[in-house]
ZAMARGU-4260 file (C-alpha; in steps of 0.2 Angstrom, whole numbers, plus 5000, padded with zeros to 4 digits):
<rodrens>
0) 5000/5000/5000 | 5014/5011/5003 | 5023/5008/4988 | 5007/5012/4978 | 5006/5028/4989
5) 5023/5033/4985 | 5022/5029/4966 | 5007/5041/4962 | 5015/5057/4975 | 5028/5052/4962
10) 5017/5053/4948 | 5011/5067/4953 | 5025/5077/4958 | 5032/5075/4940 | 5013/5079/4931
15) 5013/5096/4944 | 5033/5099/4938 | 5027/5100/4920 | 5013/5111/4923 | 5026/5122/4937
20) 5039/5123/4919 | 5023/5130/4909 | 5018/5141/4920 | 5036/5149/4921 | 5038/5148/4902
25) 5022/5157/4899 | 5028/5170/4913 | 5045/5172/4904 | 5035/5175/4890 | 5023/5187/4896
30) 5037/5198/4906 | 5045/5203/4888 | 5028/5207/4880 | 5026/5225/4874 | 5008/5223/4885
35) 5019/5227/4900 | 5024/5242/4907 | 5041/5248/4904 | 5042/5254/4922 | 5055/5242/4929
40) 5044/5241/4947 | 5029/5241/4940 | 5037/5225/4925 | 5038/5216/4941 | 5023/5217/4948
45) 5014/5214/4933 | 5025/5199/4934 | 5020/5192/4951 | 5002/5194/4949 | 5004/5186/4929
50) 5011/5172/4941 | 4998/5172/4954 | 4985/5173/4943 | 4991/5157/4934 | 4993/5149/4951
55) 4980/5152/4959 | 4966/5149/4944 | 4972/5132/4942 | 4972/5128/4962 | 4954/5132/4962
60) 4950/5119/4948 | 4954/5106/4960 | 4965/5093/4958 | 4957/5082/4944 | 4963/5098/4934
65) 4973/5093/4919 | 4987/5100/4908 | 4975/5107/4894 | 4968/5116/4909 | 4984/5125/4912
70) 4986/5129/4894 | 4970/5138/4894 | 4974/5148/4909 | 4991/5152/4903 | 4982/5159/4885
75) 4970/5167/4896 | 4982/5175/4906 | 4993/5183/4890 | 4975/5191/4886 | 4970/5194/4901
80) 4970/5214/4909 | 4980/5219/4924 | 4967/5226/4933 | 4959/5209/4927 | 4970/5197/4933
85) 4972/5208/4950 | 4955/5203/4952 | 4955/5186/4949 | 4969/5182/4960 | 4958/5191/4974
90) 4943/5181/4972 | 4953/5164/4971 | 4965/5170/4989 | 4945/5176/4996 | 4937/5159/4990
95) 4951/5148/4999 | 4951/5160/5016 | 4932/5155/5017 | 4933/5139/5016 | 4950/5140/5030
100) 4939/5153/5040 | 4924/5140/5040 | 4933/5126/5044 | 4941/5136/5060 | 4925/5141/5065
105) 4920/5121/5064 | 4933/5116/5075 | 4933/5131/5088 | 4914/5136/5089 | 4904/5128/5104
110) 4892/5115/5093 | 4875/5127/5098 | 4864/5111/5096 | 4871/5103/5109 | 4873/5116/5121
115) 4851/5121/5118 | 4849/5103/5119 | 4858/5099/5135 | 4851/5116/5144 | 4832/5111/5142
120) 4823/5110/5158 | 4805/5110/5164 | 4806/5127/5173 | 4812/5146/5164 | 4830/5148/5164
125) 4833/5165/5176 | 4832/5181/5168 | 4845/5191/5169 | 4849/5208/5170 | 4857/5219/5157
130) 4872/5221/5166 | 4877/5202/5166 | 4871/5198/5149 | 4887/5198/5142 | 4894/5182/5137
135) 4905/5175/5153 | 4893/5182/5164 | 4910/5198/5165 | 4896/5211/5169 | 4902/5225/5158
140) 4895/5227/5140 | 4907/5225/5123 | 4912/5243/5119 | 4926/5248/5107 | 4939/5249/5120
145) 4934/5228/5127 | 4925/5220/5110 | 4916/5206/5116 | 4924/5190/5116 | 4916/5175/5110
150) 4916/5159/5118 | 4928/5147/5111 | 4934/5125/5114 | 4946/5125/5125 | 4961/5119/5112
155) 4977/5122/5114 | 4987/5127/5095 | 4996/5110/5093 | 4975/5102/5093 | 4969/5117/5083
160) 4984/5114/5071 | 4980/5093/5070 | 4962/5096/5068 | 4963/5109/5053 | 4977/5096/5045
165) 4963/5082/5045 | 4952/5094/5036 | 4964/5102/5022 | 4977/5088/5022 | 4992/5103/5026
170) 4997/5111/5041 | 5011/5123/5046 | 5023/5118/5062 | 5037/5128/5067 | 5057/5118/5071
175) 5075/5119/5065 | 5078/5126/5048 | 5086/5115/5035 | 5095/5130/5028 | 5114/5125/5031
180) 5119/5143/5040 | 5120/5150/5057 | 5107/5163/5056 | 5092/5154/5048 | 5085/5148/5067
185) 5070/5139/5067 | 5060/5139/5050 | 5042/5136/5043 | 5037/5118/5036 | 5023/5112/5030
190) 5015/5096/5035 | 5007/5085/5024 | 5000/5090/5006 | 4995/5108/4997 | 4993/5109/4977
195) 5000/5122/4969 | 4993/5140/4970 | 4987/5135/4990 | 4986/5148/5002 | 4998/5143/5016
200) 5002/5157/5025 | 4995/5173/5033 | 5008/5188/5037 | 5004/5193/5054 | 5005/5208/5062
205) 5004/5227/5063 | 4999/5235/5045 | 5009/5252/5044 | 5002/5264/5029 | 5014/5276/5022
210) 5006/5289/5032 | 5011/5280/5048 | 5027/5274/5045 | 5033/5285/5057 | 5027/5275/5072
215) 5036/5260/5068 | 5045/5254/5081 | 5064/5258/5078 | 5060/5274/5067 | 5068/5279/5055
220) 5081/5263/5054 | 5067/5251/5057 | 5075/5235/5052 | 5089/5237/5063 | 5082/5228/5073
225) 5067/5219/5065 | 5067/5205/5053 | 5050/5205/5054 | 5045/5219/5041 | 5036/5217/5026
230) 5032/5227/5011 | 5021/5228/4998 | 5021/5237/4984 | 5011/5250/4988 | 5020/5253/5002
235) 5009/5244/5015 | 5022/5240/5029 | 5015/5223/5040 | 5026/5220/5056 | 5026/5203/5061
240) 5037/5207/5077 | 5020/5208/5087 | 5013/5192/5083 | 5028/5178/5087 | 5023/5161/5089
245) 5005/5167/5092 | 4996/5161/5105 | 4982/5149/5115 | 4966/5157/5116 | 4955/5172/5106
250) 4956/5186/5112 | 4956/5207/5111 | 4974/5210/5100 | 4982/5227/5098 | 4999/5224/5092
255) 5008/5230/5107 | 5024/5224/5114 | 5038/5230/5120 | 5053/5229/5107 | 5072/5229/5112
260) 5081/5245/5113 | 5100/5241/5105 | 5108/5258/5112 | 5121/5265/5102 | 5129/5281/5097
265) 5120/5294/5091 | 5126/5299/5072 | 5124/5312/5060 | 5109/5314/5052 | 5109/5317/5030
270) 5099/5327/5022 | 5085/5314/5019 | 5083/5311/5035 | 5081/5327/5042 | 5068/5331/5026
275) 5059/5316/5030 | 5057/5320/5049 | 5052/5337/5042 | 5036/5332/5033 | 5032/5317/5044
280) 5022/5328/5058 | 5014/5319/5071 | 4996/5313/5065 | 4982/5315/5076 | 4969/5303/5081
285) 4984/5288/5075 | 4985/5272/5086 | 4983/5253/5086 | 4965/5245/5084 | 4959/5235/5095
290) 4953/5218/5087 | 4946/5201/5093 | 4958/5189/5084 | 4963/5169/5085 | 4979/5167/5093
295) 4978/5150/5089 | 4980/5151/5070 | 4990/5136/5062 | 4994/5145/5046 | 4998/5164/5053
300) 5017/5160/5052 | 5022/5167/5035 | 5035/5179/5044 | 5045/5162/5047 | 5047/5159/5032
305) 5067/5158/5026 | 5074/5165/5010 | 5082/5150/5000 | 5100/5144/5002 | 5112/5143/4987
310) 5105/5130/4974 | 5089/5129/4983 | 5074/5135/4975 | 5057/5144/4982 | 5044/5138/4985
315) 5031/5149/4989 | 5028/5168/4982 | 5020/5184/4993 | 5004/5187/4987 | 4994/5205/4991
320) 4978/5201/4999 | 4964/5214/5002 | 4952/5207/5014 | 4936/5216/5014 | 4932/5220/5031
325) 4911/5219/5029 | 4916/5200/5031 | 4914/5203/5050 | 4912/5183/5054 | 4929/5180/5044
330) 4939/5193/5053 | 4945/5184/5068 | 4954/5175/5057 | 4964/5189/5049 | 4981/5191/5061
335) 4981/5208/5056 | 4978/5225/5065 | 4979/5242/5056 | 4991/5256/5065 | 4979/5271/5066
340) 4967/5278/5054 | 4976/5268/5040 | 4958/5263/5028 | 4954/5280/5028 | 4971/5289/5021
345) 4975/5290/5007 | 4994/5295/5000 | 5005/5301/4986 | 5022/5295/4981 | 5031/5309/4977
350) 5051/5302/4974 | 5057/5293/4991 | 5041/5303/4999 | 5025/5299/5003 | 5012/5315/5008
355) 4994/5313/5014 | 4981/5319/5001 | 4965/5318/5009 | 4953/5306/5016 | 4941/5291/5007
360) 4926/5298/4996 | 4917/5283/5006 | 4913/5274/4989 | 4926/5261/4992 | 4922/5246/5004
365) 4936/5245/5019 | 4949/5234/5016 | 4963/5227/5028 | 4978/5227/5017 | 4988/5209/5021
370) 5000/5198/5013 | 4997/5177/5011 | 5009/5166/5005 | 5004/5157/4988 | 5014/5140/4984
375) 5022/5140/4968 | 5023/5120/4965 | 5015/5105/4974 | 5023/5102/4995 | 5024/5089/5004
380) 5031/5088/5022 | 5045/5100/5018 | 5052/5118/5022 | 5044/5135/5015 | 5055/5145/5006
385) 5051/5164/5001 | 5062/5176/4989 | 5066/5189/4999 | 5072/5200/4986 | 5081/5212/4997
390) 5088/5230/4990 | 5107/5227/4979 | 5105/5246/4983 | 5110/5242/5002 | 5123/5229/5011
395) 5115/5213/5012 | 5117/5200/5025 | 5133/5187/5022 | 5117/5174/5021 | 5109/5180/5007
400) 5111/5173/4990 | 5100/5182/4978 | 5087/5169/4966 | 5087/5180/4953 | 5097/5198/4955
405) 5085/5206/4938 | 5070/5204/4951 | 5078/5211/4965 | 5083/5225/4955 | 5066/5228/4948
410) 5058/5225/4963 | 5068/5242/4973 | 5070/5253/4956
</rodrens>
């Protein structure tokens, strides 16, 4: 039985190669078509979402999808829009964190027939007062400043973590890094199967707009001390710093900790620095939200992931995810929180600047700006690896052996 097991993951590992070569053929293709823009930055975003879009429409066929089904995806795609294929890649990232979100609630919701069944008796239950109706009997009503907090199984994250695995055959679990080098610490595997094009991974954290970036933590040089930051091209900042190893219950989440203060001698300031300090004033009515989130989350470790060690290649690609906020049921389920007023700004890039130009005309739904990782091939019980793509226009770590240096240098141009 075993053999036969192994014989079609081999099969299949070799029918999911072919499609992966297509796929990166097609974008290959697509990155030197006349289509694209000629900005070098925005080539490259074209790029990832030309990918992601690939990627993700053939995930959401299911796996009985065949080879002529990757060829019409990859023909779509070469005719496809941008705005389009942005689209797309939303809907399909929207329709797998339902289904992830539906499946938590299965496992961590009280079962509500059960609990109506088992608290039938033959005289009224006692009425109680306004002041005690809150769930947990904690006699204060949910305001803004303590959102009500649900009831929830008492599981711990290693159950919650078991239970989703038997639901979506994949998991996420957390121990030594493979990476042969000093610094890689503990990495991100996944356990068991995902197809290609599989959400895997939320980026947790504290989401920073432009506008705020002044408030993270270690401004201005605020990876000194972080390896924790994000970006995405829009310039939405997520710091995973906050959100560790997560935790063992749900619960009101702001963000806050306290970071470590590496003291060192103050240097000059350049010119940059001290214009930037200049136009970032203080914002008024700036601060972290206060959310009820799911510390137990099995898949809010993308910040874990490790950049690829020489001849070793990804295998899984950052992909910008806009939840719509009106989903209130999904949203405990979102290991984000925004710094401040972040939904409601909006900003120009002007150069290295970025300059608040007023507020949202209200037309637009509310969106939390995240990041997900997407697989780029089929996993099995092995280690996520992410492109980094750090700046060639800065000193980069002795570790860090660039995938491909054209995309780091589109990515920062």
């Amino acid at each position: 039985m075993e053999r036969l097991e192994n014989r079609f993951w081999k099969s299949k590992r070799r029918k999911m190669a072919s499609l992966f070569n297509k796929f990166q053929q097609a974008v290959g293709v697509l990155a030197k078509s006349t289509t694209f823009a000629k900005n070098p930055r925005q080539l490259q975003f074209e790029a990832d979402i030309n990918k992601l879009f690939m990627y993700t429409s053939y995930n959401r066929l299911g796996r009985e999808a065949e080879e002529t089904d990757a060829e019409e995806i990859i023909e779509m795609a070469g005719k496809t829009s941008l705005s389009e294929q942005q689209k797309q890649v939303q809907e399909n990232i929207h329709y797998q964190v339902e289904n992830f979100c539906s499946l938590m609630d299965g496992i961590l919701l009280p079962d509500v027939s059960k609990k109506e069944s088992g608290s039938q008796s033959t005289s009224p239950p006692r009425r109680q007062s306004g002041l005690t109706f809150a769930i947990g009997g904690n006699n204060a009503f949910p305001t803004a400043d303590k959102p009500l907090v649900p009831e929830t199984k008492p599981l711990k994250l290693p159950e919650v973590s078991e239970r989703l695995m038997d639901q979506i055959g994949y998991t996420l679990e957390i121990k030594p890094s493979v990476i042969p080098h000093k610094d890689a610490g503990q990495g991100c595997f996944v356990k068991g199967e995902a197809d290609v094009g599989t959400v895997l991974a939320f980026y947790p954290g504290v989401i920073y707009s432009p506008a705020f970036y002044r408030y993270i933590p270690g401004y201005p040089k605020v990876d000194a001390q972080n390896s924790y930051l994000i970006t995405r091209y829009d310039g939405t900042v997520i710091n995973a710093q906050p959100w560790g190893l997560g935790g063992e219950t749900r619960e009101v989440w702001t963000g806050s900790y306290t970071p470590a203060v590496k003291t060192e001698s103050k240097t000059a300031e350049n010119g940059s620095e001290r214009l930037w300090k200049a136009l970032s004033k203080p914002l008024q009515g700036s601060g972290k939200a206060k959310e009820v989130l799911e510390r137990r989350n099995p898949l809010a470790f993308g910040h874990l992931a490790n950049h690829p060690a020489k001849e070793m290649t990804p295998n899984v690609m950052i992909c910008p995810y806009d939840f719509p906020l009106m989903n209130i049921e999904l949203r405990p389920y979102i290991p984000n929180v925004s710094f401040g007023d972040s939904g409601e700004v909006k900003m120009k890039r002007f150069g290295s600047f970025w300059f608040k130009t007023g507020g949202s005309n209200g037309l637009d739904a509310p969106v939390l700006k995240t990041l997900v990782l997407v697989a780029t091939r089929a996993l099995r019980d092995e280690e996520l690896l992410l492109n980094y793509r750090l700046s060639n226009s800065k000193r980069r770590p002795d570790w860090y052996t660039p995938v491909n240096e054209e995309e780091d240098r589109r990515r920062w141009s």
